[in-house]
N, C-alpha and C positions, 0 to 999 in steps of 0.2 A: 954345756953352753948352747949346743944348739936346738937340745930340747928345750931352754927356757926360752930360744928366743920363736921357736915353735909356739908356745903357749901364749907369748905375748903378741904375736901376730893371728892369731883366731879372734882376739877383742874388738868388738863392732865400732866403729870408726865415726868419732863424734860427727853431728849433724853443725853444718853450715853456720857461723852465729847471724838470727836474724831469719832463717828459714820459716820457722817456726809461724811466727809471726807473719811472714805474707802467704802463709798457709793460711791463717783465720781469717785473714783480709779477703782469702779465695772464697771462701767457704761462707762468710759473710754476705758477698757480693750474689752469692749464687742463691743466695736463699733472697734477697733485696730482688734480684732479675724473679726471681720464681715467685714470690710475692707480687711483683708488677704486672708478669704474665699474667696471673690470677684475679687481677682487680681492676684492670680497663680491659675491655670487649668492645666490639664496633659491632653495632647494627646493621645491615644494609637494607634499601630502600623498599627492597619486594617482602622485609620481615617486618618478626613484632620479637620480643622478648619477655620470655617469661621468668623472674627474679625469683628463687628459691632460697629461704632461707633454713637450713638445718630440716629442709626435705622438704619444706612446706611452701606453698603458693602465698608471698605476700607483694606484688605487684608486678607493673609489665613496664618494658619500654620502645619507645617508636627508634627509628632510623637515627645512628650518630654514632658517635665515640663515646661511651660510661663508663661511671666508676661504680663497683663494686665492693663487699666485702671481701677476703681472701677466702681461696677452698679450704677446709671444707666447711666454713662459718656461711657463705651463699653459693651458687650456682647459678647457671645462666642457660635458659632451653630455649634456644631458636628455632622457628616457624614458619612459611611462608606464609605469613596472613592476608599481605596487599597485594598479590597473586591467584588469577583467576588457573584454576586446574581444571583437568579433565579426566572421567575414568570412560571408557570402554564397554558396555554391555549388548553383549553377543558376538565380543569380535576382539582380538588385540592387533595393534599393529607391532609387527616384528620385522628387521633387516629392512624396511621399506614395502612391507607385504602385509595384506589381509590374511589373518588368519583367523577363521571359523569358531568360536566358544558353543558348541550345540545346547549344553547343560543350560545356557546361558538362555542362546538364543531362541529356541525350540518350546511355544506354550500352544496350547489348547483354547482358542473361544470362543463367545456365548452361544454356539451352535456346534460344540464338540468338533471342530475341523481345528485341525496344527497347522501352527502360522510360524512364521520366522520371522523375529525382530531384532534390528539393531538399532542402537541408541548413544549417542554420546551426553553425558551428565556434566554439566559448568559449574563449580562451585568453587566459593571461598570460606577461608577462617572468617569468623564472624566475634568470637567468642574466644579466646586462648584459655582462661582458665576450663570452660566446659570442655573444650576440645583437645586440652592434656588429661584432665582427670574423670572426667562422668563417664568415657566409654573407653575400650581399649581396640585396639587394633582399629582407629575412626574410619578410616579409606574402605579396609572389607566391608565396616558395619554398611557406610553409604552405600557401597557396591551390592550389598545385599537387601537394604531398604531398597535401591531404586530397581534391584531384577523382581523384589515383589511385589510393589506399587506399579509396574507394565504389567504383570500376571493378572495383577486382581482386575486392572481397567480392559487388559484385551479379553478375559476371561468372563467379561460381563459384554461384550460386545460381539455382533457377527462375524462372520469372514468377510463376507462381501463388502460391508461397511468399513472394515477397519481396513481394508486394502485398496479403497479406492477415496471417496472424498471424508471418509472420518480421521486421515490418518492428523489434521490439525487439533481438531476437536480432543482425541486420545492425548496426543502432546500435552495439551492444557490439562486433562483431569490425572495426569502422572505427576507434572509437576505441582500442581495441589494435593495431593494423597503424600509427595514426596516430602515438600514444605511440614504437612502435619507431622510427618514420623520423626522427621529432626527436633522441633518443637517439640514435640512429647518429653523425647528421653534427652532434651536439653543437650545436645549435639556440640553445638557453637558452628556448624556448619550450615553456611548459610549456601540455601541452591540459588547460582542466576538464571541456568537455562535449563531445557531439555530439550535434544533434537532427532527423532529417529531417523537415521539412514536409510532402514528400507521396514517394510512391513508387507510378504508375502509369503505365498505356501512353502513350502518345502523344494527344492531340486527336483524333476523328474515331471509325467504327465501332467500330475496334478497343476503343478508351477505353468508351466504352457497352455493348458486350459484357461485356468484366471488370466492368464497373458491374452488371449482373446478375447475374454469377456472383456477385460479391461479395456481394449485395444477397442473394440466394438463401444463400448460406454463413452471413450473420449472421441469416437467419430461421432455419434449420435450428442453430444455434447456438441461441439465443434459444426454441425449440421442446425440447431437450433442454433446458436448464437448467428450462426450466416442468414437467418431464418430472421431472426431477432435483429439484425442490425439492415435485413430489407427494407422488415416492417417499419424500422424507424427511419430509413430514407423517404419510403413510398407514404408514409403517412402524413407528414409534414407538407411534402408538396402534393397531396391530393385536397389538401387543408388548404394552401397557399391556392390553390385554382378556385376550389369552392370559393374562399374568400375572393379572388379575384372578380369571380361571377358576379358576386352577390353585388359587390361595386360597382361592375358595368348594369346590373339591374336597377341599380338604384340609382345610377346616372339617368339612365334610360325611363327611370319613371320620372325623374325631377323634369328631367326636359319635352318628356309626353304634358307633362301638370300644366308646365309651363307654357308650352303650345296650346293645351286646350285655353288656359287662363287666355292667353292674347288672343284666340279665334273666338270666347265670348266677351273679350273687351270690345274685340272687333265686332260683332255682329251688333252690339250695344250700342257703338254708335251709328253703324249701318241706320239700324233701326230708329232713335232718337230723330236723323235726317228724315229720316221715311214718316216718321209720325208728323213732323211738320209740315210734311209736302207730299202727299203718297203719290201721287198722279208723276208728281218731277222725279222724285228716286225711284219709282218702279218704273219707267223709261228707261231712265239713266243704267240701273242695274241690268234691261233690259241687252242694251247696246255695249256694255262694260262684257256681259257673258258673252254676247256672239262675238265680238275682236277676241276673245279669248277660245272661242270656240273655232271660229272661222278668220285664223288670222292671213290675211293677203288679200281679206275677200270685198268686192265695192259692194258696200253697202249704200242701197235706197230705199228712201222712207217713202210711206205711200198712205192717203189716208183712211185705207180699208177698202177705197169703192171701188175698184179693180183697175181705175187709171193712177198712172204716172203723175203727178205735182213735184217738179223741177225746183223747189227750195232754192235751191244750187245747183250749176252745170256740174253737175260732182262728174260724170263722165270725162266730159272733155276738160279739166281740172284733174283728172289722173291720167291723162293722156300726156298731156304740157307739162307735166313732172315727171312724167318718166323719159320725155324726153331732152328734159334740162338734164343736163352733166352733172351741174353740182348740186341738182334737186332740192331749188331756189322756184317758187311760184310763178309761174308765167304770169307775166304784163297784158 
């Protein structure tokens, strides 16, 4: 007896009625949630998305919440397309620190002297399908276009020049040389900027030497523009006087004109009198110059023959007036 009831207790112990069934229910649900996971994605506002269908590039989408196919019928590659990035050349920053890239930084230019350049490169997604599929690894590729596009442009240019006012000039023809090399092999990366940090010798003499040339170039810069901004003080008002001059000259001549005009308006008529009457106006002008000549003076007329003719008591008639008070004619 208690070996059958042995055997009858080793029988595996019917399942739950109903189990079963919120089992499928489970299993159901889980593939229903993992299908939803797989067919709405959100975009966010600095991306772009690239929509893969069975591996292959068949469209993009901007910023939002989408629907999708399920994996593995689509897939979904996010980008940061509406985001300006930056890479580093001749330099990375680490923990809050500059750290040195020599491989990077360290070229040769057009006058065989080593120069050290840093750079930071600005760019964005321009393009998502070029920029998944035409190149690999895109970030090195750029990083490695823009250390040989500064090669070729420093390595065509002086030291002296490229360390001191070329360093704008270099700027501009890197990022044109840069722009082509994208273009070419169809990148989808598109450059905004390019900025070098620094462009000088190497550490050591050499570096402190250019330090003084330069140091001496932007004093003698700095010496001409004070030079330069004299000549533009002192020149304006040496202009302003000249002009000044000339206006007091040309006052001075209107009103010499103008004096002689009225001294021969005047003598004009002098003379017109004198033509009618010479014997009376040349008296007249006679006795007109001496009160001017000899003003105080008593004049008596005489008629050449060496005596006195008393016309008038003119004497004693400047006597009796000088001594009226109110230099009223005596009675």
């Amino acid at each position: 007896m208690e070996n059958a009831n042995i055997g009858r207790s080793r029988e595996p112990n019917p399942l739950p009625q109903g189990l079963g069934k919120w089992i499928g229910y489970g299993l159901v649900g889980a593939i229903v949630l993992g299908l939803a996971f797989t067919t709405f994605y959100t975009v966010q506002e600095h991306e772009k998305a690239a929509i893969l269908t069975f591996g292959k590039y068949t469209g993009e989408t901007e910023a939002g919440l989408h629907f999708k196919l399920p994996y593995p019928i689509q897939q979904v590659v996010k980008v940061p397309a509406n985001k300006t990035q930056r890479i580093h050349i001749g330099y990375r920053e680490e923990n809050g620190q500059t750290v040195s890239v020599d491989e990077e930084a360290l070229m040769i230019t057009g006058d065989e002297n080593i120069v050290s350049a840093d750079a930071v490169v600005e760019w964005r997604i321009s393009n998502v399908r070029n920029y998944l599929y035409n190149i690999d690894e895109p970030e090195q590729f750029l990083r490695n276009s823009a250390s040989a596009s500064i090669r070729s442009i420093i390595g065509s240019t002086p030291l002296d020049y490229a360390i001191t006012e070329g360093k704008t000039e270099i700027q501009g023809k890197v990022k044109e040389r840069l722009i082509e090399i994208q273009s070419l092999y169809e990148t989808g990366i598109q450059i905004v900027d390019i900025k070098f940090q620094d462009i000088e010798p190497p550490e050591g003499e050499v570096q402190d030497a250019f330090k003084d040339v330069t140091n001496a170039r932007e004093e003698k810069n700095t010496k001409i523009n004070e030079a330069a901004k004299y000549e533009n003080d002192l020149i304006p008002k040496a202009r302003g006087d000249a002009q000044a001059m000339i206006e007091r000259a040309e006052s001075e001549k209107k009103a010499r004109v103008l004096n002689a005009k009225g001294d021969v308006a005047k003598f004009n008529a002098v003379y017109e009198e004198y033509a009618k009457n010479k014997e009376v106006t040349k008296k007249r002008l006679i006795l007109e110059t001496l009160e001017q000549v000899l003003p105080g003076a008593n004049i008596v007329v005489t008629d050449g023959s060496g005596e006195t003719l008393k016309y008038l008591p003119v004497n004693e008639l400047f006597k009796s007036q000088s001594k009226d008070p109110k230099g009223g004619a005596a009675q």
